[in-house]
C-alpha positions in Angstrom: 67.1 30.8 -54.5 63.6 31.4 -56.6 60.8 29.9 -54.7 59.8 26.5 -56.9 56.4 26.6 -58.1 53.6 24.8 -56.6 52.5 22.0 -58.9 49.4 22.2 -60.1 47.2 19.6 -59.4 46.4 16.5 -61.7 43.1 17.1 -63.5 40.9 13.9 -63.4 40.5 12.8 -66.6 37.5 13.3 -68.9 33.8 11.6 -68.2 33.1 9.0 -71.3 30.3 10.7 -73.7 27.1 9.4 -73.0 27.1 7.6 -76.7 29.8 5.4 -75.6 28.3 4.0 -72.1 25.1 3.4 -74.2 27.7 1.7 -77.0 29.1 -0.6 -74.0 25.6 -1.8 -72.3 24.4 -2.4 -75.9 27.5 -4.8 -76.7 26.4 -6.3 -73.1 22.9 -6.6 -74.0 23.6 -9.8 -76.5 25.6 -11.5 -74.3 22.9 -11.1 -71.2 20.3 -12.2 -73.6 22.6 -15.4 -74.4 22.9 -16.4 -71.1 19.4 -16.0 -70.3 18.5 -18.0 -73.3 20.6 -20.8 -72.5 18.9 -20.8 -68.9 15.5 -20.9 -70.0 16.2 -23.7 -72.7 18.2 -26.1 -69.8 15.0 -25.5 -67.4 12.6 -26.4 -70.4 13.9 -29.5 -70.9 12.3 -31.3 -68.6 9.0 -30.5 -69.3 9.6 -30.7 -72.8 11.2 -34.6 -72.6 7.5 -35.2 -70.2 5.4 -34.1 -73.1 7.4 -36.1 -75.5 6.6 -39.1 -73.1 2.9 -38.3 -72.7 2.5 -38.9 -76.4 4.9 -41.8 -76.9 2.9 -45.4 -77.5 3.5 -48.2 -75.2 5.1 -50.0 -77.6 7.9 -46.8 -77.7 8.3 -46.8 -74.0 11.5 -48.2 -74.2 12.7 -46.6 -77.1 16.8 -45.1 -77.3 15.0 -42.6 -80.3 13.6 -39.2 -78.8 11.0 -38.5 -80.6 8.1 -40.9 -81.3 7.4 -42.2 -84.5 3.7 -41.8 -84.3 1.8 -39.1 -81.6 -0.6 -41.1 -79.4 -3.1 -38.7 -78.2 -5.4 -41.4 -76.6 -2.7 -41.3 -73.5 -4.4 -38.8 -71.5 -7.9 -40.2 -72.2 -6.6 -43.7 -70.6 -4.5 -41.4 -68.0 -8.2 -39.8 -67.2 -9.8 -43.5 -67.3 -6.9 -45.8 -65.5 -7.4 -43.6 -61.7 -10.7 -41.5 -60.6 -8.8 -38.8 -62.0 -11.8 -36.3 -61.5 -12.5 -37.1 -57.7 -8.5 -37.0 -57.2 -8.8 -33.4 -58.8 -12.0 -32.2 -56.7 -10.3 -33.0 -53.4 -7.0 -31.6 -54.4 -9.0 -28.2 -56.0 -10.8 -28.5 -52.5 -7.7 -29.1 -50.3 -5.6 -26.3 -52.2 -8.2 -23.7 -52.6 -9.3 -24.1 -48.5 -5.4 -23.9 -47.4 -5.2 -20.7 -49.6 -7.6 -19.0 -48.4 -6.8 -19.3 -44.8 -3.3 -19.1 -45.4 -3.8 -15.7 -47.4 -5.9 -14.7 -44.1 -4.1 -15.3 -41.5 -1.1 -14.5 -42.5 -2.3 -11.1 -43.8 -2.9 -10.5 -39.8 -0.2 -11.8 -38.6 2.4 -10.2 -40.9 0.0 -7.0 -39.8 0.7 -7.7 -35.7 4.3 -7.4 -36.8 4.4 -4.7 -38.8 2.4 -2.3 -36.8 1.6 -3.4 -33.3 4.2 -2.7 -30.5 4.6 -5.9 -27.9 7.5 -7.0 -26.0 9.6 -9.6 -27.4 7.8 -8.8 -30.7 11.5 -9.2 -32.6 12.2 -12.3 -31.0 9.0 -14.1 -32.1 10.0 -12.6 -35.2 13.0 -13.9 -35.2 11.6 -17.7 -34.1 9.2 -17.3 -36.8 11.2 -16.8 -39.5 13.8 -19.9 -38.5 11.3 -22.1 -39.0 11.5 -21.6 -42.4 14.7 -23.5 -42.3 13.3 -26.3 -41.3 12.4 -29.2 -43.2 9.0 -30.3 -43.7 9.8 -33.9 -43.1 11.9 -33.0 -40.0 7.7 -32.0 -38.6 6.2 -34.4 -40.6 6.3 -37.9 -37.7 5.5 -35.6 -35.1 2.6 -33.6 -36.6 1.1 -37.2 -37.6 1.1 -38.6 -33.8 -0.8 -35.0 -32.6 -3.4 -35.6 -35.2 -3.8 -39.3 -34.9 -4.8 -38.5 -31.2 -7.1 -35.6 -32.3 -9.0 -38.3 -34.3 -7.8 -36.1 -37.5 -6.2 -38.5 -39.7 -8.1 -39.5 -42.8 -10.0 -35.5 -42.6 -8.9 -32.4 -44.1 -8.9 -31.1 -41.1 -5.5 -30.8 -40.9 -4.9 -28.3 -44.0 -7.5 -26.4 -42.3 -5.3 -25.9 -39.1 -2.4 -25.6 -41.1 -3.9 -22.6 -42.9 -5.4 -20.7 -40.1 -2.0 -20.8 -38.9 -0.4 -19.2 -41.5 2.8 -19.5 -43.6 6.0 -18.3 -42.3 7.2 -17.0 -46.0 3.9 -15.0 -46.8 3.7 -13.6 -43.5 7.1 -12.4 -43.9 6.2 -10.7 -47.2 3.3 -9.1 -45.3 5.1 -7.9 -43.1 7.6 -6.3 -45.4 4.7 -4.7 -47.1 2.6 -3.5 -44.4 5.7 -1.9 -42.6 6.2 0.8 -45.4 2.9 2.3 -45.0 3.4 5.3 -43.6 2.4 6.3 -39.7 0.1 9.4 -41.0 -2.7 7.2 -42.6 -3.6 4.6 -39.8 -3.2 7.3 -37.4 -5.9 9.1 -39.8 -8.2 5.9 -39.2 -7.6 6.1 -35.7 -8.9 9.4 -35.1 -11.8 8.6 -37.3 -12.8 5.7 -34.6 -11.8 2.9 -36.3 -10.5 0.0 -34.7 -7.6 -2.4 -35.1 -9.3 -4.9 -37.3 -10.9 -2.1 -39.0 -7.9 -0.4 -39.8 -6.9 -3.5 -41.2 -9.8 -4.9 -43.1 -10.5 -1.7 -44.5 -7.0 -0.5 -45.6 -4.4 -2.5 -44.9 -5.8 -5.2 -46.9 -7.4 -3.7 -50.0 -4.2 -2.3 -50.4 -2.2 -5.3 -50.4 -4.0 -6.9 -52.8 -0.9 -8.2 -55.0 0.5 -9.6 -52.3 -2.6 -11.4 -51.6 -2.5 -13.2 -55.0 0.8 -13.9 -54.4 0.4 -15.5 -51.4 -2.5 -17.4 -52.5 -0.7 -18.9 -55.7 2.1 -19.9 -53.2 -0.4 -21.8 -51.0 -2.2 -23.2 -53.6 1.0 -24.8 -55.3 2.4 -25.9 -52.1 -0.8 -27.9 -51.6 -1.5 -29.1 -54.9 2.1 -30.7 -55.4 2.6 -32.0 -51.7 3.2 -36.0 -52.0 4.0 -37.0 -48.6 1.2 -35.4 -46.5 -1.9 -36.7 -48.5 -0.1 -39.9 -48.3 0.5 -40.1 -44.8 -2.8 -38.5 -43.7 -5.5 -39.5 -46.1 -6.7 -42.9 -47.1 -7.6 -43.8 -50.9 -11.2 -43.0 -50.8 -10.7 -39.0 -50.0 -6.7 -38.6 -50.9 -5.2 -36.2 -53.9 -4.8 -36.1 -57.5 -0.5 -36.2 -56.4 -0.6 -39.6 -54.9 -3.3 -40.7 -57.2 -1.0 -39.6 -60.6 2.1 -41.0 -58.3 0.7 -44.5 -57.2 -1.9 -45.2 -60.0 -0.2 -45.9 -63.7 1.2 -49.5 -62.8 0.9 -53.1 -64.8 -0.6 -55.8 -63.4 2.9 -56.6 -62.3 3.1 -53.5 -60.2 5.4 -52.1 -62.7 4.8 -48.2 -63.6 3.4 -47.3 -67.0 5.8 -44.3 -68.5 3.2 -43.1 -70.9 0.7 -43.5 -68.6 2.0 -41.3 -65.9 3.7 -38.9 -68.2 0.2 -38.4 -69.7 -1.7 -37.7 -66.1 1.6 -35.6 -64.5 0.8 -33.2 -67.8 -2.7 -33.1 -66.9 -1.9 -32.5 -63.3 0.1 -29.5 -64.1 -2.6 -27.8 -66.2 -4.3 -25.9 -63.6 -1.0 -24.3 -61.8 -0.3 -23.2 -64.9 -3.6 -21.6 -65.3 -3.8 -20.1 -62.3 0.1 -19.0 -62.9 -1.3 -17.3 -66.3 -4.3 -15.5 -64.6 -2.3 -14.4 -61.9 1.3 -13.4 -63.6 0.9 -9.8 -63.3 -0.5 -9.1 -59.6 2.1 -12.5 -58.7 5.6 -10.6 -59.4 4.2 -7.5 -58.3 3.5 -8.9 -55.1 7.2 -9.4 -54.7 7.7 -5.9 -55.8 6.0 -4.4 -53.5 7.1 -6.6 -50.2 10.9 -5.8 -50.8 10.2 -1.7 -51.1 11.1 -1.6 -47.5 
């Protein structure tokens, strides 16, 4: 019998054109858009419905309409005049620029220590480091008030001071990220050139990671400047922050809270994060760029 012929084998079928992929990402591109819209509309809210209450009149405080029938501007000037509002803001600016700084510092060295310096049980600490980041503030928060009630520390800023000389766990782990994609060649360069650890670091490691400073520094600065419960805990009235002031001041003579009142100093209170957002919005996401390249 004739030998059957080998069947030849199944040619895959034809790549899409180019013009039709593009076709298919462009229909996508509306619907991406869309959702993204909708997102950024449902997050707004909030802030929108607190502006709407900062220029609602008393007498509208308990109004079922949305919008106010008449914009009362003089809110915030009896928001500014009700608390100290401008010492509250000069020890929270103080408070939240101090605890930046350090936290930007030591952090920078820490996440450095990890990235580049070879010690046993270096992945471990690592490792413990980064679980605390699971932890809840509050869990630390009883605890970490009984160690500096017997240091004679409560009612000082002394605490944010230790608190940012010993770092942040999230921005040294961004550091970290960061520093360990530098390559081997160029602190080996340094080295040979007779420059020390902290040389190597101040005068590289650093100036390059100058993104990632800002970044850090705008995360320190907000955690600060919206923390509630600390100031509360640890400071008395005569030194404590522009959060508990805004949070505890706007009340009747009943005790009561005043909603146009306090919607009129929390939009003040959020004016300089979003400053500092602005001014630093370009070197911020880069920061995050650059800490995931590795």
């Amino acid at each position: 019998m004739p030998a059957t012929a080998s069947a030849a084998p199944a040619t895959p079928p034809p790549a899409a054109p180019a013009p039709v992929r593009r076709s298919r990402r462009s229909r996508k591109k509306p619907l991406v858009f869309t959702v993204l819209l909708v997102i950024s509309v449902l997050m707004a809210l909030p802030f929108v419905e607190l502006l709407i209450s900062s220029l609602r009149p008393a007498a509208e405080t308990s109004s079922d309409t949305w919008l106010p029938s008449v914009l009362d501007w003089h809110n915030y000037a009896d928001a500014v005049r009700t608390i100290p509002f401008w010492r509250f803001g000069r020890n929270s600016l103080i408070l939240s620029v101090v605890n930046a700084l350090l936290t930007t510092l030591s952090s920078a060295l820490v996440g450095y220590g990890f990235a580049r310096l070879r010690a046993p049980g270096k992945s471990l600490l690592f490792g413990l480091l980064i679980s605390t980041m699971m932890v809840p503030q509050i869990v630390t928060l009883i605890p970490t008030y009984l160690l500096f009630a017997q240091l004679g520390m409560v009612g000082t800023y002394w605490p944010w001071v230790l608190w940012g000389s010993a770092g942040a766990p999230y921005a040294i782990f961004l550091y970290r990220q960061f520093f360990s994609s530098f390559p081997k060649e160029l602190e080996e360069a340094a080295v040979i050139d007779g420059a020390g650890r902290i040389r190597v670091f101040f005068q590289i490691f650093l100036p390059l990671s100058r993104p990632l400073m800002v970044t850090a520094f705008v995360l320190a600065f907000n955690a600060v400047w919206g923390d509630f419960i600390a100031p509360n805990l640890l400071l008395d009235q005569s030194n404590t922050t522009l959060a508990v002031g805004v949070g505890q001041g706007y009340v009747n003579d009943k005790g009561f809270p005043v909603p146009n009142l306090l919607a009129g100093g929390a939009v003040l209170y959020l004016v300089p994060v979003i400053l500092l957002f602005l001014a630093a919005q370009r070197s911020y996401v880069r920061g995050f760029v650059n800490s995931g390249l590795k």
